[in-house]
Jmol script that loads the backbone (N, CA, C; Angstrom):
load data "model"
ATOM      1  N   UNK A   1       5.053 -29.028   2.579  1.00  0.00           N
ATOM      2  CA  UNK A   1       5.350 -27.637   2.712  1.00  0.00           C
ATOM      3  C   UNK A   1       6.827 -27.407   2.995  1.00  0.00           C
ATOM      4  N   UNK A   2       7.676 -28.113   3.702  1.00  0.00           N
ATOM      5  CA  UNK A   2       8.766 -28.121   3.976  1.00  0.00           C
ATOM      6  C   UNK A   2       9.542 -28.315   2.529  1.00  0.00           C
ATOM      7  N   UNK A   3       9.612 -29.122   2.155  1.00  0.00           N
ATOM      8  CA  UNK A   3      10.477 -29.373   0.794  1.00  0.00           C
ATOM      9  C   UNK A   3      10.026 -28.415   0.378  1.00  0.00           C
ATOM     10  N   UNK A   4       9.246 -28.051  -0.030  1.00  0.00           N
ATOM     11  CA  UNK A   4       8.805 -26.785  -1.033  1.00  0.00           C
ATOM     12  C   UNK A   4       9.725 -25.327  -0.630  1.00  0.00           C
ATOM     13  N   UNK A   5       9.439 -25.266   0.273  1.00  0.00           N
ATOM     14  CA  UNK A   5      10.060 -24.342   1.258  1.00  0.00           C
ATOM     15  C   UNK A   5      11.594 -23.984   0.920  1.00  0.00           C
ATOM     16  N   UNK A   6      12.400 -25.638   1.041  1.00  0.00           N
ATOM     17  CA  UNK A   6      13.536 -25.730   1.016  1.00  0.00           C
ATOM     18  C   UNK A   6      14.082 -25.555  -0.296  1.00  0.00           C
ATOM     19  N   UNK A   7      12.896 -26.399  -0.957  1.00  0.00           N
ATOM     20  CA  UNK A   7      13.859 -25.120  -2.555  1.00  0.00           C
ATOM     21  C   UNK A   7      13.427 -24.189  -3.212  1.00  0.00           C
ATOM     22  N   UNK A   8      12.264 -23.472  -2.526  1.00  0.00           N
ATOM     23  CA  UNK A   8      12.305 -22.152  -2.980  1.00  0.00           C
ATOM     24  C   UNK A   8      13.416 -21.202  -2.189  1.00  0.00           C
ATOM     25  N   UNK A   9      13.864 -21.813  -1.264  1.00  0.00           N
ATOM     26  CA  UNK A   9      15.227 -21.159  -0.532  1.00  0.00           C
ATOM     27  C   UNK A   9      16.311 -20.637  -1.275  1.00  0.00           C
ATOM     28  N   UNK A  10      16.642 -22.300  -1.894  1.00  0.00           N
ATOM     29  CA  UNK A  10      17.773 -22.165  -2.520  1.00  0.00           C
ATOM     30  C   UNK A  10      18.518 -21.258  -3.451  1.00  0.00           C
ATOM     31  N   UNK A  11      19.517 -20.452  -3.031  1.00  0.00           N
ATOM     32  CA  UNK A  11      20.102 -19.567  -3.149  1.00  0.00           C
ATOM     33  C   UNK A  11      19.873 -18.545  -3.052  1.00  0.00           C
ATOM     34  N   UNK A  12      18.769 -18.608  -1.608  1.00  0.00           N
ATOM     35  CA  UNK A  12      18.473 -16.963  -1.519  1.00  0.00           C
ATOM     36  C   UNK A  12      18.577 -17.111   0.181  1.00  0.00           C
ATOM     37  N   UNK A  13      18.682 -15.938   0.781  1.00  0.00           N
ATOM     38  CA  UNK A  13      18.821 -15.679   1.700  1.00  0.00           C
ATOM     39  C   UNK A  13      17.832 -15.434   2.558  1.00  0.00           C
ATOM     40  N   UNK A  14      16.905 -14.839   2.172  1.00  0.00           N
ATOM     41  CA  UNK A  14      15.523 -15.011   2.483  1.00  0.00           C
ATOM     42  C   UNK A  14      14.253 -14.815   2.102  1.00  0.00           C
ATOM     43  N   UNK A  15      12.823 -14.833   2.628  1.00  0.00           N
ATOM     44  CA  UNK A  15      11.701 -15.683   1.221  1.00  0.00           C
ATOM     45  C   UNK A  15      11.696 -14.661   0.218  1.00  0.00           C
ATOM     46  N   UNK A  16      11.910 -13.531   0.542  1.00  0.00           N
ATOM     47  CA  UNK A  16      11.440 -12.264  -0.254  1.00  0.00           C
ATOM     48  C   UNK A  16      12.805 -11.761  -0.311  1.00  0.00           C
ATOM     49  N   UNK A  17      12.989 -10.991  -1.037  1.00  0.00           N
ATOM     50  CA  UNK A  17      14.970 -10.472  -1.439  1.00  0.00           C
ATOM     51  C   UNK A  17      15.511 -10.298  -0.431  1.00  0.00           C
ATOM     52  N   UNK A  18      14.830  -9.276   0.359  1.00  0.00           N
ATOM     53  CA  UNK A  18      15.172  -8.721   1.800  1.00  0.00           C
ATOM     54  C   UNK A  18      14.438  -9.341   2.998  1.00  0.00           C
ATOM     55  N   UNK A  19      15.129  -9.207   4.403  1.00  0.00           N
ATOM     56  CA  UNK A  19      14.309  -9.924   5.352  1.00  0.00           C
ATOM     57  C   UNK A  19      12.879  -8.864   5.769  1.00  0.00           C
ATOM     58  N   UNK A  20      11.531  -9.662   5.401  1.00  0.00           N
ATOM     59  CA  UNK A  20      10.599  -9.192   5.421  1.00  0.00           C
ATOM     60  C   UNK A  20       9.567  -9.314   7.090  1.00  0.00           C
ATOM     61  N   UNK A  21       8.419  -8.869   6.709  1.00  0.00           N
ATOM     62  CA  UNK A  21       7.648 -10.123   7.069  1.00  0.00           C
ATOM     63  C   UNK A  21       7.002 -11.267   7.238  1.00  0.00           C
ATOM     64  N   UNK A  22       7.505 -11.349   5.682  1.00  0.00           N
ATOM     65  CA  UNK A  22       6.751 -12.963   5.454  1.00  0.00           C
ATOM     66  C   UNK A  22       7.722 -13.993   6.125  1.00  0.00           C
ATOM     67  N   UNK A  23       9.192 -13.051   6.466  1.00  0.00           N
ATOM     68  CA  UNK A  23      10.413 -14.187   7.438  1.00  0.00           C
ATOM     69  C   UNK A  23       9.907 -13.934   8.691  1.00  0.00           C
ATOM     70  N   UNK A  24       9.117 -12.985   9.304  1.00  0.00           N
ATOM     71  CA  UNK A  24       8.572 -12.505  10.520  1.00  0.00           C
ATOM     72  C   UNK A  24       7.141 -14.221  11.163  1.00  0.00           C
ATOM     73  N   UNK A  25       6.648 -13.838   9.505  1.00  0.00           N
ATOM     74  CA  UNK A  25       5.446 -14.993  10.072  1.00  0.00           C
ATOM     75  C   UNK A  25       5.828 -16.515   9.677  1.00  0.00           C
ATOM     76  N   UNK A  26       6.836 -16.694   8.529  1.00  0.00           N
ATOM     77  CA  UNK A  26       6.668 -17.676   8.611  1.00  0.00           C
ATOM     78  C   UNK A  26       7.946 -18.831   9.906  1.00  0.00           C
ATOM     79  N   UNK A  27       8.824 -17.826  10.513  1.00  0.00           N
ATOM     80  CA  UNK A  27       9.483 -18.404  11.091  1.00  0.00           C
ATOM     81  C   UNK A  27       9.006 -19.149  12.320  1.00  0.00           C
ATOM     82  N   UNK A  28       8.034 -18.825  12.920  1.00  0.00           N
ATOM     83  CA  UNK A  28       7.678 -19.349  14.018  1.00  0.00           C
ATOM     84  C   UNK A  28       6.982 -20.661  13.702  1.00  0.00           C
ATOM     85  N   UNK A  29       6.522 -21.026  13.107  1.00  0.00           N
ATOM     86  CA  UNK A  29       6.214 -22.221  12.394  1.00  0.00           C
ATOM     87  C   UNK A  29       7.729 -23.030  11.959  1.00  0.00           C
ATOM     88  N   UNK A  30       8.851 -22.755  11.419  1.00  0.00           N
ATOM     89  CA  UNK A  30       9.500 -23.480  11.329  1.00  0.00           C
ATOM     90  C   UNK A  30       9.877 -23.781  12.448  1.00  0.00           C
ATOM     91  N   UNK A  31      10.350 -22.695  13.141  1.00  0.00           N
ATOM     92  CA  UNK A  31      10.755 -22.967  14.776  1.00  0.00           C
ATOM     93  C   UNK A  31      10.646 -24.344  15.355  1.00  0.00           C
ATOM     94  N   UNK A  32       9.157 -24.285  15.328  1.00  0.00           N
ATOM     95  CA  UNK A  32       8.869 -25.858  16.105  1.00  0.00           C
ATOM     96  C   UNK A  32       8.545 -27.060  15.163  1.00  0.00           C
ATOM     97  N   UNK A  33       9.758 -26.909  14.243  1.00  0.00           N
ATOM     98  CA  UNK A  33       9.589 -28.036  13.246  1.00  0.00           C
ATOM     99  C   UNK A  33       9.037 -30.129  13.716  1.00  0.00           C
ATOM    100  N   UNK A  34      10.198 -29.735  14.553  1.00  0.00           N
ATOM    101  CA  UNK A  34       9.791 -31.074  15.338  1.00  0.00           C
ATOM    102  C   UNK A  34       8.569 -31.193  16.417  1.00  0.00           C
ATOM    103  N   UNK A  35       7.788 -30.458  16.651  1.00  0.00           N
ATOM    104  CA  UNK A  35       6.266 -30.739  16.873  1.00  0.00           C
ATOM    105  C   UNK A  35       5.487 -31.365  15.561  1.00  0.00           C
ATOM    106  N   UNK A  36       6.090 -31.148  14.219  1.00  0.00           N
ATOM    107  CA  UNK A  36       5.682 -31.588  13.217  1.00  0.00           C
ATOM    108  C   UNK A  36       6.221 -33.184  12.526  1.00  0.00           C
ATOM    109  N   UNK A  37       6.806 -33.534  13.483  1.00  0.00           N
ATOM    110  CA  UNK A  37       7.702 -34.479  12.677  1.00  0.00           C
ATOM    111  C   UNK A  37       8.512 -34.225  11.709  1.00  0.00           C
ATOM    112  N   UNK A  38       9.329 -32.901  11.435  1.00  0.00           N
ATOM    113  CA  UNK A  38      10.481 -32.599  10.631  1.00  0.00           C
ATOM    114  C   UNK A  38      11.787 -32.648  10.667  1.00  0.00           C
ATOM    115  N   UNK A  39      12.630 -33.341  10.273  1.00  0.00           N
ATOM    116  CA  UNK A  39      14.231 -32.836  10.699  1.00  0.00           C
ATOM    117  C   UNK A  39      14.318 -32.498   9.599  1.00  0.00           C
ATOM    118  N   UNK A  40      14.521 -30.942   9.656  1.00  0.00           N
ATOM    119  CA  UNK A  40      15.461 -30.112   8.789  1.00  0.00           C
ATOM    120  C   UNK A  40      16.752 -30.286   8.206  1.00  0.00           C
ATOM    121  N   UNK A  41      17.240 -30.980   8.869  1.00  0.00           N
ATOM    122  CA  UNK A  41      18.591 -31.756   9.019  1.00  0.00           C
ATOM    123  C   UNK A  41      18.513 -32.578   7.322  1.00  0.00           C
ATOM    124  N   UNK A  42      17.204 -32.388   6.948  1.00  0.00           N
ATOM    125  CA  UNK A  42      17.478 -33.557   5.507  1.00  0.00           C
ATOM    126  C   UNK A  42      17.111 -32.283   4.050  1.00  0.00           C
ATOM    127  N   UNK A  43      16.878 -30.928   5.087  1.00  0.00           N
ATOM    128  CA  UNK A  43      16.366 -29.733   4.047  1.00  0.00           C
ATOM    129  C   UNK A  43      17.335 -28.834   4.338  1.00  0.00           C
ATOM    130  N   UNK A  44      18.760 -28.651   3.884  1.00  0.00           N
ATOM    131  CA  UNK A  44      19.493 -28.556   3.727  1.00  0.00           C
ATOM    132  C   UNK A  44      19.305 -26.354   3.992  1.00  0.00           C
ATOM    133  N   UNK A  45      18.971 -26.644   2.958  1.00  0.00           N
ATOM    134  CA  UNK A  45      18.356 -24.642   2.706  1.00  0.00           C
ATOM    135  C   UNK A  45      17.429 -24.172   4.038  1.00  0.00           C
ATOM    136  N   UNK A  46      16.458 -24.985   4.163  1.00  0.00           N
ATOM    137  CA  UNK A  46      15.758 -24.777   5.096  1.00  0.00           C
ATOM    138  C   UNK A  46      16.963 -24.452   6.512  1.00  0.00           C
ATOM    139  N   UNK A  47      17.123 -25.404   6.581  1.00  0.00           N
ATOM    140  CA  UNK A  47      18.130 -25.250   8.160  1.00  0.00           C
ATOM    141  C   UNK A  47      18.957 -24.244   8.351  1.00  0.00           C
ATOM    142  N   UNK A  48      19.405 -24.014   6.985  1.00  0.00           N
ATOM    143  CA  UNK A  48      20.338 -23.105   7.023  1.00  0.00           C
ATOM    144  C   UNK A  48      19.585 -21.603   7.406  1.00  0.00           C
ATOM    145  N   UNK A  49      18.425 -21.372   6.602  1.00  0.00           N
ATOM    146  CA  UNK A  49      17.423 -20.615   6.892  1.00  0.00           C
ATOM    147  C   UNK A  49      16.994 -20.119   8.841  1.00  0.00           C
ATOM    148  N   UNK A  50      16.631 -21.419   8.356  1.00  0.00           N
ATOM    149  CA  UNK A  50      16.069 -21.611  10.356  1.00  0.00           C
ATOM    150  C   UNK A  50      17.030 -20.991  11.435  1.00  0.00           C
ATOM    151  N   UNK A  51      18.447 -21.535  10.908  1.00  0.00           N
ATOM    152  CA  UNK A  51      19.749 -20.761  11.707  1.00  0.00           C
ATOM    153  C   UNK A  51      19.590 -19.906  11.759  1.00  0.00           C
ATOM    154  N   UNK A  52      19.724 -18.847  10.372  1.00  0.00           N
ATOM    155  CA  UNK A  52      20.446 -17.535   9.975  1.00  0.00           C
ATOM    156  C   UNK A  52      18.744 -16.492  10.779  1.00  0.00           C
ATOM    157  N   UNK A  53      18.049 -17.150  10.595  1.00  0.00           N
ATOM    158  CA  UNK A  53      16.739 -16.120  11.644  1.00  0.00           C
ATOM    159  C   UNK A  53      16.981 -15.892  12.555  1.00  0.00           C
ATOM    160  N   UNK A  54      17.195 -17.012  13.247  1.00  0.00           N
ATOM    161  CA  UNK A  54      17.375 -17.473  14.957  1.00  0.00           C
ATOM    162  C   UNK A  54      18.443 -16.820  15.354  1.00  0.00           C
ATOM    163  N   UNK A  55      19.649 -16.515  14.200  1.00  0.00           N
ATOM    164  CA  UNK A  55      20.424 -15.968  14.499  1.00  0.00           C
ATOM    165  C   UNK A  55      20.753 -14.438  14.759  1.00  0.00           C
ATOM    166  N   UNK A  56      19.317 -13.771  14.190  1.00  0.00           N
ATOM    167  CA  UNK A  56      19.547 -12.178  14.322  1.00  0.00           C
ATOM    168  C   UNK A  56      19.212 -11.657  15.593  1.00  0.00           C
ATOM    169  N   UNK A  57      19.594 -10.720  16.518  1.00  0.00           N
ATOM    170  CA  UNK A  57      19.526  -9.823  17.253  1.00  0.00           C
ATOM    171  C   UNK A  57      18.052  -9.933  17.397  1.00  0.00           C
ATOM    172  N   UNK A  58      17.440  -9.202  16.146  1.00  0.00           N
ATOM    173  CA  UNK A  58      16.370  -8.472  16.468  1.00  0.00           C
ATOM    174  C   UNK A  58      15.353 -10.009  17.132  1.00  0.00           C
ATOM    175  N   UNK A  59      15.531 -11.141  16.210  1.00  0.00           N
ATOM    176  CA  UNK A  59      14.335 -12.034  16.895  1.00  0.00           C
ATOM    177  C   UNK A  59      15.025 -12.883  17.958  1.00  0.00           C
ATOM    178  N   UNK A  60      15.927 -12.967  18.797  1.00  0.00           N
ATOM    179  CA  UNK A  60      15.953 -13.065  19.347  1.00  0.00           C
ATOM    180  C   UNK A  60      15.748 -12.071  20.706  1.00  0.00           C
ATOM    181  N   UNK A  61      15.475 -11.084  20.790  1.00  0.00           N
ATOM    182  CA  UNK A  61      15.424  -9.887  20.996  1.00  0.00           C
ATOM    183  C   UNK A  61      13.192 -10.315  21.696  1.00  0.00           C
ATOM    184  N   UNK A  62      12.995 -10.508  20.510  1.00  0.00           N
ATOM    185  CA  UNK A  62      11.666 -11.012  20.632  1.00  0.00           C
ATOM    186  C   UNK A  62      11.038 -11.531  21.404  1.00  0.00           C
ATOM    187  N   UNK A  63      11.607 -12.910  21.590  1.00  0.00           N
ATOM    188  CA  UNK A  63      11.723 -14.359  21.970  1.00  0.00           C
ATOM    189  C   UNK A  63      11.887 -13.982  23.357  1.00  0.00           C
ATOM    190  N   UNK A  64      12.974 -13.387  23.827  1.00  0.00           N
ATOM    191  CA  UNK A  64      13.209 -12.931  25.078  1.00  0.00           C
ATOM    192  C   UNK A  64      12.090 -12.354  25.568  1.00  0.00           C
ATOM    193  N   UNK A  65      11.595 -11.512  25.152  1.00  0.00           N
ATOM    194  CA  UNK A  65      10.224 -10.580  25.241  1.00  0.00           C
ATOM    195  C   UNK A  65       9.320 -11.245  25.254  1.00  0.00           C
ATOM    196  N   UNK A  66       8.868 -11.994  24.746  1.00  0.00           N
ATOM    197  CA  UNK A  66       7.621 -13.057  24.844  1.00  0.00           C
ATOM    198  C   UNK A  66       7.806 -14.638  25.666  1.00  0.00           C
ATOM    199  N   UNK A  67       8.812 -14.615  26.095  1.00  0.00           N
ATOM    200  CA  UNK A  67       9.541 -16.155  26.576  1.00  0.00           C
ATOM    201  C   UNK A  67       8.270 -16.463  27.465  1.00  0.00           C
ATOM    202  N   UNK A  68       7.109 -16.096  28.087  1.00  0.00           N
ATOM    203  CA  UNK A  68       6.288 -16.605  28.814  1.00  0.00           C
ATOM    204  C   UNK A  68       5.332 -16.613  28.268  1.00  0.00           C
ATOM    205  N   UNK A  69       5.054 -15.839  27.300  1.00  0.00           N
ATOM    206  CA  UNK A  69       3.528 -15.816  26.637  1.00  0.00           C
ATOM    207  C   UNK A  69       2.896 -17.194  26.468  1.00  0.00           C
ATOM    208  N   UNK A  70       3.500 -17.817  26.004  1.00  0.00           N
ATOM    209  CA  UNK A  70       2.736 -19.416  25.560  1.00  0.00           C
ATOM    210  C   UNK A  70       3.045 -20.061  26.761  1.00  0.00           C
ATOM    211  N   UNK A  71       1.667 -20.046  27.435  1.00  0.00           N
ATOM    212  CA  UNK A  71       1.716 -21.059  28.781  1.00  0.00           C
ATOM    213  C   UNK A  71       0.947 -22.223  28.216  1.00  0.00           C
ATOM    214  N   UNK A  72       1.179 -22.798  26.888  1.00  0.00           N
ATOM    215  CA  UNK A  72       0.503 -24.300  26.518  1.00  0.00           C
ATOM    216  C   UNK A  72       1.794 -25.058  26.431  1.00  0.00           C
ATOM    217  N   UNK A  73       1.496 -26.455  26.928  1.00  0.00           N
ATOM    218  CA  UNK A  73       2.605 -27.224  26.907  1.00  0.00           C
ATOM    219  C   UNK A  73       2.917 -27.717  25.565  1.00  0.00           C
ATOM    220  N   UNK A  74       4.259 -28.138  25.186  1.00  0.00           N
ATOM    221  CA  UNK A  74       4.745 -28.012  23.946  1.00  0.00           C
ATOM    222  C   UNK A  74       3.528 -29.539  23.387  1.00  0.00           C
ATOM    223  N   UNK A  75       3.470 -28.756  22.182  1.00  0.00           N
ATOM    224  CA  UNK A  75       2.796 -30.472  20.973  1.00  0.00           C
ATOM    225  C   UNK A  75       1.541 -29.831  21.379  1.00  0.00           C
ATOM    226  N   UNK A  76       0.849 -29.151  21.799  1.00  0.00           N
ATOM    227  CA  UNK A  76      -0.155 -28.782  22.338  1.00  0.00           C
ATOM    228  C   UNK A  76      -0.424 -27.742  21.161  1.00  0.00           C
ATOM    229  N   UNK A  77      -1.546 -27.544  20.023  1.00  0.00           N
ATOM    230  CA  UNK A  77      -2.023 -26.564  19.427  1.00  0.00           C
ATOM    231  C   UNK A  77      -3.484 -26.224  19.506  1.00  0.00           C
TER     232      UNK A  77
END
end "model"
wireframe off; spacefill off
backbone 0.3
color backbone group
């Protein structure tokens, strides 16, 4: 899913023209890539991706807002 991911990226900014919701749902899943055994670090688009989310206002904005909700310890699904 990751490779796939990473080049349907490529050369777009995000999954759908504009930032949607499908960047809403699918980011939290990349988030904790490494609960999965992923380094992004080798999916070039992806990471860049993963940044440029992490990087907006609004979801971080979120994150702050929910920072306690998940009282399961990490690797834990």
């Amino acid at each position: 899913m990751f490779k796939t991911l990473d080049q349907a990226l490529a050369g777009r900014e995000f999954i759908c023209p504009a930032y949607s919701i499908a960047d809403m749902a699918i980011y939290p899943w990349l988030r904790i890539h490494d609960q999965f055994n992923v380094d992004i670090r080798e999916l070039p688009n992806l990471a860049s991706y993963v940044a440029r989310i992490a990087a907006r206002e609004d979801v971080q904005a979120a994150y702050a807002k929910g920072g306690g909700v998940n009282l399961l310890p990490p690797g834990t699904f």
